[in-house]
Backbone bond lengths (Angstrom), bond angles and torsions (degrees), N, CA, C in turn:
res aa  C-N    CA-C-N  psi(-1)  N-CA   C-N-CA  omega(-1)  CA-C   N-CA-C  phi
1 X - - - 1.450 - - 1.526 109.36 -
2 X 0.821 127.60 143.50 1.807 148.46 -172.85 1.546 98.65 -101.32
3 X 1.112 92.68 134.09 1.626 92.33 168.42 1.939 106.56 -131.00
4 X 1.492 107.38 114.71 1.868 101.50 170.48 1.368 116.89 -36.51
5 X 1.390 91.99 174.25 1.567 119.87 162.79 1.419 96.37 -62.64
6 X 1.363 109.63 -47.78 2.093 117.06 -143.87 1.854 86.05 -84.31
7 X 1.174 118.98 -31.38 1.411 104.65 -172.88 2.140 107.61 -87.10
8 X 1.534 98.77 -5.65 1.303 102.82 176.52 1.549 114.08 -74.47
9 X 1.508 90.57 -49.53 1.448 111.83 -169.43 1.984 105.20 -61.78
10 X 1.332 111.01 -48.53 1.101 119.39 172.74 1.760 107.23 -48.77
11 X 1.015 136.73 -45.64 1.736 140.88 -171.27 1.403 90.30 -69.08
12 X 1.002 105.41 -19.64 1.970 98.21 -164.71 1.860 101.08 -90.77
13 X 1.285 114.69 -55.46 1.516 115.38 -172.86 1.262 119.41 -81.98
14 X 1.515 112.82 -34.23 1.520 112.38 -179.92 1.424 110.44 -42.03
15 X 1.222 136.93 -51.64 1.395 124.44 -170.18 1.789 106.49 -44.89
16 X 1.167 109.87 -48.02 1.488 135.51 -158.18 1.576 100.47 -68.03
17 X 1.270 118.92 -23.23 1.599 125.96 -157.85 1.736 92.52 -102.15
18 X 1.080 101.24 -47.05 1.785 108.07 -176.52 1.440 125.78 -56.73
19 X 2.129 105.51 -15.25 1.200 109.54 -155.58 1.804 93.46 -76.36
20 X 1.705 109.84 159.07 1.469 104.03 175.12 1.559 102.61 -100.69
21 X 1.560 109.42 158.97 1.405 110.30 174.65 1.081 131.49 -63.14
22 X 1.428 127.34 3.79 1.325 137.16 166.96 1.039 111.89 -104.38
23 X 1.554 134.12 -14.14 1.602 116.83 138.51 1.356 141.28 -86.33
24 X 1.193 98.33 11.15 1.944 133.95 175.48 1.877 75.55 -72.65
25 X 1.468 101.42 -107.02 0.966 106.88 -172.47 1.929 140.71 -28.89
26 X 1.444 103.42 -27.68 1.352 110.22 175.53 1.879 94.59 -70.50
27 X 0.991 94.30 -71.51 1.902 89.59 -172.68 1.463 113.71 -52.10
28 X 1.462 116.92 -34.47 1.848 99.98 154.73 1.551 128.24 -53.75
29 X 1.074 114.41 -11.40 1.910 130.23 178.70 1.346 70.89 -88.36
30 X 0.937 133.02 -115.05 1.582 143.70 -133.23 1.047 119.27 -48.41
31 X 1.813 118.60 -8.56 1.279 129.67 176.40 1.405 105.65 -79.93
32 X 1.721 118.00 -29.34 1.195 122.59 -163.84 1.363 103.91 -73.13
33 X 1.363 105.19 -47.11 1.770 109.74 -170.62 1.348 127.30 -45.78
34 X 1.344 109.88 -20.88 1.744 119.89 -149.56 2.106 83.35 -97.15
35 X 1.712 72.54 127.84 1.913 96.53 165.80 1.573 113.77 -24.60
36 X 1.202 133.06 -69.74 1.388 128.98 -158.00 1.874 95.10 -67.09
37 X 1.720 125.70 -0.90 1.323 102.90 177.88 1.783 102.03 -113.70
38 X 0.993 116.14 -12.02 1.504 130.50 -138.98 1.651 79.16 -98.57
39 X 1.436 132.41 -46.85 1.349 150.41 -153.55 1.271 113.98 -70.02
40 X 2.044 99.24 -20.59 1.676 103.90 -151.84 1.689 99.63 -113.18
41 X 1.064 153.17 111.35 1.368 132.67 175.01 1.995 100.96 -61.34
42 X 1.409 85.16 114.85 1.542 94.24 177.41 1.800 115.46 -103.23
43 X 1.815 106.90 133.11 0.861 95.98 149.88 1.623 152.21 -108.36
44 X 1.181 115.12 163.67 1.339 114.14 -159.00 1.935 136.48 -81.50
45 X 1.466 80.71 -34.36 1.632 108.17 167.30 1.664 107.75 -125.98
46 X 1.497 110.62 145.54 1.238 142.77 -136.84 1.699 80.72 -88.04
47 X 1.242 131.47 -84.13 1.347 126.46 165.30 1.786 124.89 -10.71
48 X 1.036 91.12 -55.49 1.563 100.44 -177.51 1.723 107.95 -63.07
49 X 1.855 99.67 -51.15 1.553 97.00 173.19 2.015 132.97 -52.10
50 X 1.351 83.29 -34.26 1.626 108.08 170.66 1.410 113.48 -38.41
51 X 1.945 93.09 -65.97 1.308 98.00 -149.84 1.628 109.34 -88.74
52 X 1.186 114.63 14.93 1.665 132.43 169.10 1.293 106.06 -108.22
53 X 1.066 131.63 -42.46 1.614 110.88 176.42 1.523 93.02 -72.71
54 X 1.473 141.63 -74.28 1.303 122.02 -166.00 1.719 116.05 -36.90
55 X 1.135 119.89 -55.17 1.570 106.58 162.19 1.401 139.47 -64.80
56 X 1.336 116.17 -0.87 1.038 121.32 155.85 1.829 131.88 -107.59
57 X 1.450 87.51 -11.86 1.996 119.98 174.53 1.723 87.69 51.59
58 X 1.668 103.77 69.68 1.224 93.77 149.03 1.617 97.00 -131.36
59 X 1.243 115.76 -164.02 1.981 124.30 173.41 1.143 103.83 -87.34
60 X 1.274 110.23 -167.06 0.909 131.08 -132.64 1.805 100.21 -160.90
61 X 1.299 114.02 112.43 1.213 118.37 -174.16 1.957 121.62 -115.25
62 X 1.132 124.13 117.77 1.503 121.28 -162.68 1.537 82.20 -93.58
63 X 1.549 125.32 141.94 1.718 142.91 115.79 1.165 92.72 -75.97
64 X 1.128 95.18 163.03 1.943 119.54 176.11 1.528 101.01 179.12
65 X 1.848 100.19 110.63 1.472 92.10 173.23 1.669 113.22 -137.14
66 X 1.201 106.93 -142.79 1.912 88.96 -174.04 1.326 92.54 -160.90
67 X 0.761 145.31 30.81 1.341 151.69 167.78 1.736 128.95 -85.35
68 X 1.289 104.49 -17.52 1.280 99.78 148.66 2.193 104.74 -142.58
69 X 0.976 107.27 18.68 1.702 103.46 155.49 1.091 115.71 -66.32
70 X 1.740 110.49 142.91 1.689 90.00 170.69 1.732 100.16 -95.30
């Protein structure tokens, strides 16, 4: 038996598609709590991050995760 790309790709996201937005959101809480986020004053909008590292001339660091995006 052969199995597609589209039936591969499907085994891979379906979990991800099924999740509900109230467990999007619960595991974004719980993402917040944990030390390596809690430690960092994070900012939230891209503008805002800008205009504090340029006044402070430091970088600029991206997280990016998917764990509760749909």
């Amino acid at each position: 038996m052969r199995i597609t790309s589209f039936a591969l790709l499907m085994l891979f996201v379906a979990p991800f598609l099924a999740q509900e937005p109230a467990d999007m959101e619960t595991k974004y809480q719980e993402k917040l709590k944990k030390e390596f986020i809690s430690k960092v004053p994070w900012e939230m909008k891209l503008d805002d991050a800008m205009a504090k590292a340029r006044e402070q001339k430091k970088l600029i660091i991206g997280y990016f995760t998917r764990s509760y995006a749909p």
